[in-house]
C-alpha distance (Angstrom), angle and dihedral (degrees) to the residues before:
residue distance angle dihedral
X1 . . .
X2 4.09 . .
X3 3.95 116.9 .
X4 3.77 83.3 -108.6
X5 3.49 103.8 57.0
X6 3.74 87.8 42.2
X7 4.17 83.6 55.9
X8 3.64 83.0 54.2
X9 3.68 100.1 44.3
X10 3.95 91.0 52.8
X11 3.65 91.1 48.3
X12 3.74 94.8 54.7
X13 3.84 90.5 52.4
X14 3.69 96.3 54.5
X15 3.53 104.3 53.2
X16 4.20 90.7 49.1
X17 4.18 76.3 99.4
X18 3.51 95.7 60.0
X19 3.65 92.5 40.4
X20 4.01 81.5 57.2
X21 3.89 102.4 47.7
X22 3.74 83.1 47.4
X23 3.78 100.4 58.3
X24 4.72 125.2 53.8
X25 3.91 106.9 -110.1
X26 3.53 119.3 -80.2
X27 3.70 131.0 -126.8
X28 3.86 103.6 -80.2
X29 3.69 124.0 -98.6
X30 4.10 122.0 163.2
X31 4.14 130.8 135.8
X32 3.65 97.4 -104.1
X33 3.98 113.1 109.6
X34 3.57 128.0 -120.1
X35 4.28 120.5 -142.7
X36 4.07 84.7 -162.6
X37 4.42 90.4 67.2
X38 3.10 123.9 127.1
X39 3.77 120.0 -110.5
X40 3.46 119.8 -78.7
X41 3.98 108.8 -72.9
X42 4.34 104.0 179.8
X43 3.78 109.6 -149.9
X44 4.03 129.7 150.1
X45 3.33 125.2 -158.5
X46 3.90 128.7 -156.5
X47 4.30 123.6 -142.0
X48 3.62 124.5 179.2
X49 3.82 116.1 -168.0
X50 4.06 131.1 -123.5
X51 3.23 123.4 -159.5
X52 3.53 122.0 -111.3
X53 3.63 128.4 -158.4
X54 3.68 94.5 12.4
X55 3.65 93.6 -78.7
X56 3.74 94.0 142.4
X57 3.89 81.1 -119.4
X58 4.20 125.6 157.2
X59 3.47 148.1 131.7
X60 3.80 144.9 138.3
X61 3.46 135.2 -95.4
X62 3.97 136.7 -167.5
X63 4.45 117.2 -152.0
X64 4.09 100.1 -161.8
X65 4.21 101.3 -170.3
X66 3.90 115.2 -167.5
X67 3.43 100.6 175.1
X68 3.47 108.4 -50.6
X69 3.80 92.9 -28.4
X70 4.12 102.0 105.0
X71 3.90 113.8 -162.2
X72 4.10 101.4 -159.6
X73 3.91 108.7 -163.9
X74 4.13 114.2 179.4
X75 3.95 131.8 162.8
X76 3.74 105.6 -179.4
X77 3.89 123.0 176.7
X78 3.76 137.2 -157.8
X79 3.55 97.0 45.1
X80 3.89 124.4 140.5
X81 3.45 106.5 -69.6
X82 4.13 115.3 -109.0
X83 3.98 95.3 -1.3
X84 3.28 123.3 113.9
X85 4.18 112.0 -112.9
X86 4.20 110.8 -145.5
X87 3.22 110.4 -139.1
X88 3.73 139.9 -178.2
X89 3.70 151.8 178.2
X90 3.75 109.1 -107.0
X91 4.01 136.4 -174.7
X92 3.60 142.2 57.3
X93 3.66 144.3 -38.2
X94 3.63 104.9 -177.5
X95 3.81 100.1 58.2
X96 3.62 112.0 -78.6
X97 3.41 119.4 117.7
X98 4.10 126.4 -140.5
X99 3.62 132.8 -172.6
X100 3.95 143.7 -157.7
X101 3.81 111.7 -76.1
X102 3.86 128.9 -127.6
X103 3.70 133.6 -152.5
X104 3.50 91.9 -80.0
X105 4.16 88.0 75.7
X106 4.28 85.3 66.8
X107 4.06 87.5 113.5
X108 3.77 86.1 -176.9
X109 3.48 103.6 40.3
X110 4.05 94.7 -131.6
X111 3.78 89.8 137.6
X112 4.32 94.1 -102.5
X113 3.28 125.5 97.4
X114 3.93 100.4 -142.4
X115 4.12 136.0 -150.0
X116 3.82 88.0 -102.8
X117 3.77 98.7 36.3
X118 3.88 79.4 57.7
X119 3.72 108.6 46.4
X120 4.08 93.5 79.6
X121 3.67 90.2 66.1
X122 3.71 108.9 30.6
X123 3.84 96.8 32.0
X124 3.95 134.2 -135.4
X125 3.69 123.9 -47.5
X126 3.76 120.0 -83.4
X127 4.21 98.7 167.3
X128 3.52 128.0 25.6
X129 3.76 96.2 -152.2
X130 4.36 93.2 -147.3
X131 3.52 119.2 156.4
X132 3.66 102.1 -112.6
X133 4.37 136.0 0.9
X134 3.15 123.8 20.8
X135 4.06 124.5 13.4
X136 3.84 102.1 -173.5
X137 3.96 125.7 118.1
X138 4.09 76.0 -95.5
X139 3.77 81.1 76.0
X140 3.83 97.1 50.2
X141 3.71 103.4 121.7
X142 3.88 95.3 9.9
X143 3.96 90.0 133.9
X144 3.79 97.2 170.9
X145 3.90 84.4 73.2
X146 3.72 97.7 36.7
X147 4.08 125.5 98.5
X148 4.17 110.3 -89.7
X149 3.51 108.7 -144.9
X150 4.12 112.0 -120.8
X151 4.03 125.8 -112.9
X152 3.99 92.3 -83.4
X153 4.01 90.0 55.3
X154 4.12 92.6 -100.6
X155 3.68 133.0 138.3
X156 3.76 127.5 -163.2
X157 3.82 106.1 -172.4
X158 4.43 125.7 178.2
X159 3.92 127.4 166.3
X160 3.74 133.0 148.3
X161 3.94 106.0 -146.0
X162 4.15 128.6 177.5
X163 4.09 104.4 -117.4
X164 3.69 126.0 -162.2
X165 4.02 112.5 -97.7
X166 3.96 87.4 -106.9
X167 4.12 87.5 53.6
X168 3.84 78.4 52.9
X169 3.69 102.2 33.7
X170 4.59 88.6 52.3
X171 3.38 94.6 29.5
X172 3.71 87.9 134.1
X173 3.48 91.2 48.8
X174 4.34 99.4 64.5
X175 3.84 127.2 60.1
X176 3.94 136.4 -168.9
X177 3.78 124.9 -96.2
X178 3.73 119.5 -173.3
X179 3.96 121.4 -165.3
X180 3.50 135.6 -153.5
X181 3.79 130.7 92.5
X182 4.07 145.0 171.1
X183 3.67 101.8 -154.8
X184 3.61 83.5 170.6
X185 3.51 98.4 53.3
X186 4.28 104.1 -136.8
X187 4.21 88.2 122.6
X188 3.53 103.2 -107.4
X189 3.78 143.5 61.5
X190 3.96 112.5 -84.9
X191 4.02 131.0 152.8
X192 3.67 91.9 -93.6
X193 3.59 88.0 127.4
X194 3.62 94.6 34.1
X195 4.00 132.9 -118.8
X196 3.52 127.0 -4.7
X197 4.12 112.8 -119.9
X198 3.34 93.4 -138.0
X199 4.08 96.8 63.6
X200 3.72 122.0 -15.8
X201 3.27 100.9 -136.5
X202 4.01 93.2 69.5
X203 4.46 123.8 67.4
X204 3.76 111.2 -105.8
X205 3.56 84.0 -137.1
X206 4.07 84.7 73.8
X207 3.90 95.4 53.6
X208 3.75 103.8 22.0
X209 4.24 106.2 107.8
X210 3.32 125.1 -97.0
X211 3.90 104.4 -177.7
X212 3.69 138.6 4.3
X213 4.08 125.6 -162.8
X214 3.93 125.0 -162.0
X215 3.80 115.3 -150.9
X216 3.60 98.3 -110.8
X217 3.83 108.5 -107.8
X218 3.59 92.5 34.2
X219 3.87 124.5 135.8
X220 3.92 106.9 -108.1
X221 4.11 120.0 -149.7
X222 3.76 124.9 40.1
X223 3.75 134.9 -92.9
C-alpha cells in the first residue's frame, strides 16, 4: 500500500464519527446473541447488484436469516482494484419500501450520483456489512474493517451477524449498496470529482455508490 493511499485510508476511518452524529440511529445489528429471539424461522434471500455511477460494478449476493441470525454472502466484481468498497445494508423497517436509484437522482447534474443524492431512494443505513466488530451505522465508513477489493477489482465478502427482529421481520424490505468508484480510471480514489458530501476532507469518488441490489421479491418505489 503507497504512503498516499495509506493517508487516504486513515482519513476515511476518522470521519466514520461524523458520518454517525450526522445520520438518526439505525435498527440494531451486532454479533452478540439474544435469549429473547424468536425461534428459528430459515429463509434465504437472493440480491443481484447494479451498477451505479457507471462504475461497471455488479455482483450477487445471498441473505440466509435463521431467526435473527443473518448469514450475508456477496462476490461482487469490477470494483476499484485494492480499495476497500463501504458497504451497507439499506431500507426500511417500518413498512416503506425503497429502491436503487438511477441517474435521474444527480440533483446537481455534476455527472455523480452522491451518498446524499441517494439516501431518498435507497433509505438510511440499517447494517454496515464490515468484516469484523461492530456493524452499526457507527461503522458506516469504518474502512479499516470493510472488504478490499482484490487486484482484478473483485470482492468475496461472508459474515454471520445477530439483527434486530425488525431487520428480521422487513428483511425483504432493505437491500445492499456498496461504494467506491474511479470514474476516471487512474486506480485509486482522488478528488477528480471533487469533495465528498459527507466530510470534505475525503474524494467523493471514495464514498459515491457503485452498486445497489434489491432482494428479489421486494416491492420497488416508496410510499
Amino acid at each position: 500500500m503507497t504512503t498516499t493511499h495509506s493517508a487516504r485510508l486513515a482519513g476515511l476511518v476518522a470521519v466514520s464519527a461524523a458520518l454517525t452524529l450526522g445520520m438518526a440511529a439505525p435498527a440494531l445489528a451486532s454479533d452478540s446473541g439474544d435469549s429473547n429471539a424468536k425461534a428459528p424461522n430459515h429463509r434465504s434471500h437472493h440480491v443481484e447488484f447494479d451498477e451505479q455511477n457507471n462504475s461497471g460494478a455488479g455482483g450477487t449476493a445471498v441473505l440466509s436469516l435463521d431467526g435473527r441470525k443473518l448469514t450475508v454472502k456477496i462476490y461482487a466484481t469490477g470494483l476499484v482494484p485494492g480499495q476497500p468498497h463501504a458497504q451497507h445494508i439499506h431500507g426500511s423497517t417500518t413498512g416503506k419500501h425503497f429502491h436503487c436509484p438511477d441517474m435521474t437522482a444527480d440533483k446537481n447534474k455534476d455527472g455523480v450520483l452522491t451518498t446524499t443524492e441517494g439516501l431518498p431512494a435507497y433509505g438510511d443505513i440499517n447494517i454496515s456489512l464490515t468484516t469484523k466488530g461492530d456493524t452499526t451505522k457507527a461503522s458506516a465508513l469504518a474502512v479499516d474493517r470493510m472488504p478490499v477489493a482484490d487486484k482484478d477489482g473483485s470482492l468475496s465478502y461472508s459474515r454471520t451477524i445477530t439483527v434486530s427482529q425488525a431487520v428480521a421481520d422487513h428483511i425483504k424490505n432493505l437491500h445492499i449498496v456498496q461504494h467506491g468508484i474511479d470514474p476516471n480510471g487512474n486506480g485509486t480514489y482522488d478528488f477528480s470529482k471533487g469533495k465528498s458530501e459527507l466530510d470534505p476532507k475525503l474524494p467523493q469518488e471514495a464514498t459515491a455508490p457503485a452498486s445497489c441490489g434489491l432482494i428479489k421479491g421486494a416491492t420497488p418505489g416508496m410510499k
